[in-house]
N, C-alpha and C positions, 0 to 999 in steps of 0.2 A: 195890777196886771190882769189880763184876760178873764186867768181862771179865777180872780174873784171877781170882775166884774157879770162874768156869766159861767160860774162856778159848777152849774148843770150840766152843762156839756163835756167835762172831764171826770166827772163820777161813773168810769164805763167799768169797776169792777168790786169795789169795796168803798166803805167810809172812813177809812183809816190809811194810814200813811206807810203802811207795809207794802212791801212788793216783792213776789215772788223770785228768786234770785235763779238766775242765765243758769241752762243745764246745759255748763257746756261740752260736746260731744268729738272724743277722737275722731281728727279729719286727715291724719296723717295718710298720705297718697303722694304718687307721681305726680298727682293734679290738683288745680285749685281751682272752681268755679264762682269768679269775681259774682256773675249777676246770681249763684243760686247763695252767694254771701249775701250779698246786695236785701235778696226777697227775705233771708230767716233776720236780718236787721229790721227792716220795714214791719215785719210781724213781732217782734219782739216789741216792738216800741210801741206799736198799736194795744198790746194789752197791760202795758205800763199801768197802773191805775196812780197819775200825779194830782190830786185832788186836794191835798192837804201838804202843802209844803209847809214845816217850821221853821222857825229862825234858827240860824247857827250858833252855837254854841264854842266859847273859848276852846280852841285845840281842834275843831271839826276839819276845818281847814289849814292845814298848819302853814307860819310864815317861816319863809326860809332867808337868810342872810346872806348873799355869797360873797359882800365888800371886802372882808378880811382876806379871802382868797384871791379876789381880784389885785387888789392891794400887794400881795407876798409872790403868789404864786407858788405858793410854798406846799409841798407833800402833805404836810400834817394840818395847815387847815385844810386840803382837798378833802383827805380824809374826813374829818367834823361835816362838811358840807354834804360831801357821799354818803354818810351814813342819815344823815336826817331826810335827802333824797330819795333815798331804796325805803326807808319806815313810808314815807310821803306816798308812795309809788305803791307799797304794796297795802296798806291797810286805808289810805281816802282816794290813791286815783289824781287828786287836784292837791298845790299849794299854793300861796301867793310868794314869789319873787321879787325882794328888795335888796337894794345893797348893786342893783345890774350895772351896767352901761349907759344904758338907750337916756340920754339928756334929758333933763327932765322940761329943759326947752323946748325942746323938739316933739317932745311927746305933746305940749300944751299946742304948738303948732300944728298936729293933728287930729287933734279933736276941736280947733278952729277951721283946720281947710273940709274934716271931715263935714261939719255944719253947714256952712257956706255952699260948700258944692251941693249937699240939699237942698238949699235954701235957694238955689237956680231954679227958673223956670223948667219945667217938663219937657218941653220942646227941645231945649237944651241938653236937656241930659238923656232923651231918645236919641238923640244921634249919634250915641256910643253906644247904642243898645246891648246889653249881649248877644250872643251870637245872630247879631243880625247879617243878611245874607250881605256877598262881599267882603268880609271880613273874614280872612283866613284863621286865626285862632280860636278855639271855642273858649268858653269857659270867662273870659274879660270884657270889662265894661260897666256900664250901668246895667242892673237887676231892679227892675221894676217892682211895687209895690202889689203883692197879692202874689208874688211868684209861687210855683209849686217845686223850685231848684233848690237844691245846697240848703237841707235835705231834700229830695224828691220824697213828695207826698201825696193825697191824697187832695190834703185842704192845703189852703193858701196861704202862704205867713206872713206876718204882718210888720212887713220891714223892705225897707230898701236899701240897695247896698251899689257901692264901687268896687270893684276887683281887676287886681292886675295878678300875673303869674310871672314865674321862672324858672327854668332848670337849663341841663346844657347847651338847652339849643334855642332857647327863647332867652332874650333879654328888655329889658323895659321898653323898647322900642316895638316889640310884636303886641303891646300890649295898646287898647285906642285909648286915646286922652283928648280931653278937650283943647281948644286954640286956646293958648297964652291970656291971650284978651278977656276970652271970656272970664278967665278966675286966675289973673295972675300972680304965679308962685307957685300953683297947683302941684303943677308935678314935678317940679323942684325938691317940693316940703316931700310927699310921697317917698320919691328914688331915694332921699339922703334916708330916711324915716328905713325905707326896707333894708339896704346896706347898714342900718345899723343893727337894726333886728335880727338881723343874717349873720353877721356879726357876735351879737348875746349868743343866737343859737348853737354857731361854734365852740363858744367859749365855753356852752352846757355840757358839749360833748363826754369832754372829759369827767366830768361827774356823772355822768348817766353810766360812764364805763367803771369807772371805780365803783360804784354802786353797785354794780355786777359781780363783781370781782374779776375782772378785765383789766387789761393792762389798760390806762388813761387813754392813750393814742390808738385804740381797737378801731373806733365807728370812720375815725378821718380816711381811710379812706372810699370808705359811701359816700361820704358827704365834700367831695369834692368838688360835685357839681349838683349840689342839693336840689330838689324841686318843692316847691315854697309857691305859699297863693296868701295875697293880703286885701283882708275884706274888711271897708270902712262903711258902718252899717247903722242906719238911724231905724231907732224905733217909735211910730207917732203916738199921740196921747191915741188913745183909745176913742173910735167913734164913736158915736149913739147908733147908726147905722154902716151896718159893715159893708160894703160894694157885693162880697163874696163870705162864701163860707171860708170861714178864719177862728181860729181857738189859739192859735199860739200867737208868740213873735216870730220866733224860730221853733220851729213842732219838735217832739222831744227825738233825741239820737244819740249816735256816740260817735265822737271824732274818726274819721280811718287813717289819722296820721302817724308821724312817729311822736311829737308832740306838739301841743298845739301854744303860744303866746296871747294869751288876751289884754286886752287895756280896755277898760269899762270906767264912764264916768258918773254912772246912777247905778243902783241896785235894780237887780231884773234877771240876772243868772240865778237858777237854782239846780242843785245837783243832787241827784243821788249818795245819800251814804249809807253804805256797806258796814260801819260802826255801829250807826244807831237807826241801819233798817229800817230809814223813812228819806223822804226826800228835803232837803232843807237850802232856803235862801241865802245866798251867797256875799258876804259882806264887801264893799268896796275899799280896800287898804288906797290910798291916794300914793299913786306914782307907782303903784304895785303889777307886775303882769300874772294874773292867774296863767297856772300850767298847768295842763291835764296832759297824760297818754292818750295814746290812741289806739287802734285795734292793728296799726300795725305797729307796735312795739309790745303791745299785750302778747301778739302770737309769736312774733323774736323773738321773748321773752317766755315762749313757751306758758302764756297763763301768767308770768308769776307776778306782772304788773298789770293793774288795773284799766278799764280803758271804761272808765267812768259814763253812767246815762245822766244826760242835763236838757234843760230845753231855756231858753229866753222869753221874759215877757216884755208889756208894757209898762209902763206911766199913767195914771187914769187922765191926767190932767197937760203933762208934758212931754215932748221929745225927751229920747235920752240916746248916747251915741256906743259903740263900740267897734273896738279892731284888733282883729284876734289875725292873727300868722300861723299858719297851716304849713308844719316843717315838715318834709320828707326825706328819704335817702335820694341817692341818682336815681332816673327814671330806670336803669336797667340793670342798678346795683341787686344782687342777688342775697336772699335777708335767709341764711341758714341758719337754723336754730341755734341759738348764744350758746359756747360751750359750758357755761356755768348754768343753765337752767336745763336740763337735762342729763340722766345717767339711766344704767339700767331700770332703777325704778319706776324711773318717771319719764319715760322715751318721748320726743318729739310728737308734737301733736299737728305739725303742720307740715307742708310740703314748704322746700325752698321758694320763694318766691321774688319777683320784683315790685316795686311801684307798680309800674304798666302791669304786672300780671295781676294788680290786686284789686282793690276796689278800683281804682282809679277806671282801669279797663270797663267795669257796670256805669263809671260816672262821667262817661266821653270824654276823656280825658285824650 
């Protein structure tokens, strides 16, 4: 990865694996300012000191099983499942997810079209540029190598990625794709790939709300017309000469979702843990999706779930690929504080908000 290969360049605050932990501050108001959230994120991760990731330890990242429920449907495995979810959610942030839906065919089908569609010439793959001009939707397409987007940063990451979106009013069709010809099957494999993921996602619903201690059926109706972004993201071996100034794969950040779906097929995720107060490398379960929260499910959640710092590296020697799902509520679904994570003592720390009112609105959404 990076920080070992040029290991200098991330020692901006200590020599050890400790990291000061988020003060975070009553912001309950009328109002919520997406880009002055946007700026205290970007500084917060700037003094990150990630220099010394260790390897994970059994139980760091816990595995979750949800086949048994899938299987029954049954009250009393939700329960079993709910409660290892809410431990998951409030003491690591991330688990790895087996036991899903998502075909374990189909998953192998994406991390072949993912490769391929790299493996296109550049020529090819700029003329879906992201928001290149004429194209009405922001945010879809090909992200170029060196980008400073998704995170906005500073320095450039060291990754290339595909991205299509959704939500009420976008459907796969607003999103550009290459001609048939050039990589046929493409976005075939993709649309059936997101519908199935969209799919798991609903089906987590109910467990995020039991977890709460919510009625199972609480979140469905947010999530009617969920808003969802699916990034198929190579990372190359590491240059000897970098074009641009670059330290990450992906620079370190936290999700702004409600949760996020990954599929990684090499190690190169590393996360922050809040257990053992260092940051540590993140193991690859085969067939597994890592979940994390995200900051908006942390502040619904009033705090009480985690909404994890992580950054992506390299390969010294080889590509390695991943494709994380980015789950939201409706774009104008209104996210008032969970009635089970606040009482008088511990009053709401955030204003009601939407998707649109939240980050999304600092990330041109």
């Amino acid at each position: 990865m990076l920080s070992t290969v040029r290991n200098a360049c991330h020692r901006v605050l200590t020599h050890h694996c400790r990291v000061p932990h988020r003060h975070d501050v009553v912001m309950r108001s009328t109002e919520f300012d997406p880009a002055a959230k946007e700026r205290e994120l970007r500084a917060e991760s700037s003094a990150w000191d990630v220099s010394n990731p260790v390897p994970a330890e059994p139980g760091d990242i816990p595995v979750i099983d949800i086949s048994a429920w899938v299987a029954s449907g049954d009250d009393a495995d939700l329960a079993v499942v709910a409660a290892q979810v809410n431990e998951a959610c409030e003491s690591a942030g991330f688990f790895q997810l087996i036991g899903h839906t998502v075909p374990s065919g189909l998953i192998e089908e994406m991390f072949d079209m993912n490769e391929r569609f790299h493996a296109l010439p550049l020529e090819a793959k700029e003329r879906i540029r992201m928001d290149r001009e004429g194209w009405p939707v922001g945010g879809v397409g090909y992200l170029p190598m060196y980008s400073r987007k998704l995170p906005t940063r500073a320095k450039a990451n060291l990754n290339e990625a595909f991205l299509i979106k959704g939500n009420g009013e976008l459907g796969f069709g607003d999103s550009q794709w290459l001609a048939d010809a050039a990589l046929p099957g493409f976005r075939d494999t993709v649309e059936r790939y997101a519908d199935a993921v969209n799919d798991l996602a609903l089906r987590l619903l109910p467990i995020y709300a039991t977890a709460l201690g919510l009625d199972a059926g609480f979140f469905a109706p947010g999530f009617e017309k969920p808003s969802w972004r699916l990034r198929m993201t190579r990372y190359p071996p590491v240059p000897e000469q970098l074009e641009v100034d670059a330290d990450f794969g992906i620079a370190p950040h936290v999700d702004t979702t409600f949760f996020t779906l990954l599929l990684q097929n090499a190690q190169g995720l590393t996360i922050f843990s809040h257990q053992r107060d260092c940051w540590i490398q993140a193991p690859v379960v085969p067939g597994a999706f890592v979940v994390n929260s995200g900051e908006l499910l942390k502040q619904w959640t009033n705090d009480r779930y985690l909404s994890v710092r992580h950054f992506a590296n390299n390969d010294a020697r080889e590509s390695r690929y991943s494709i994380p799902f980015f789950y939201n509520a409706a774009a104008d679904y209104p996210m008032e504080c969970l009635p089970t994570c606040h009482d008088a003592d511990n009053p709401p720390k955030y204003p009601t908000i939407s998707y649109n009112q939240s980050q999304a609105a600092a990330q041109g959404e």
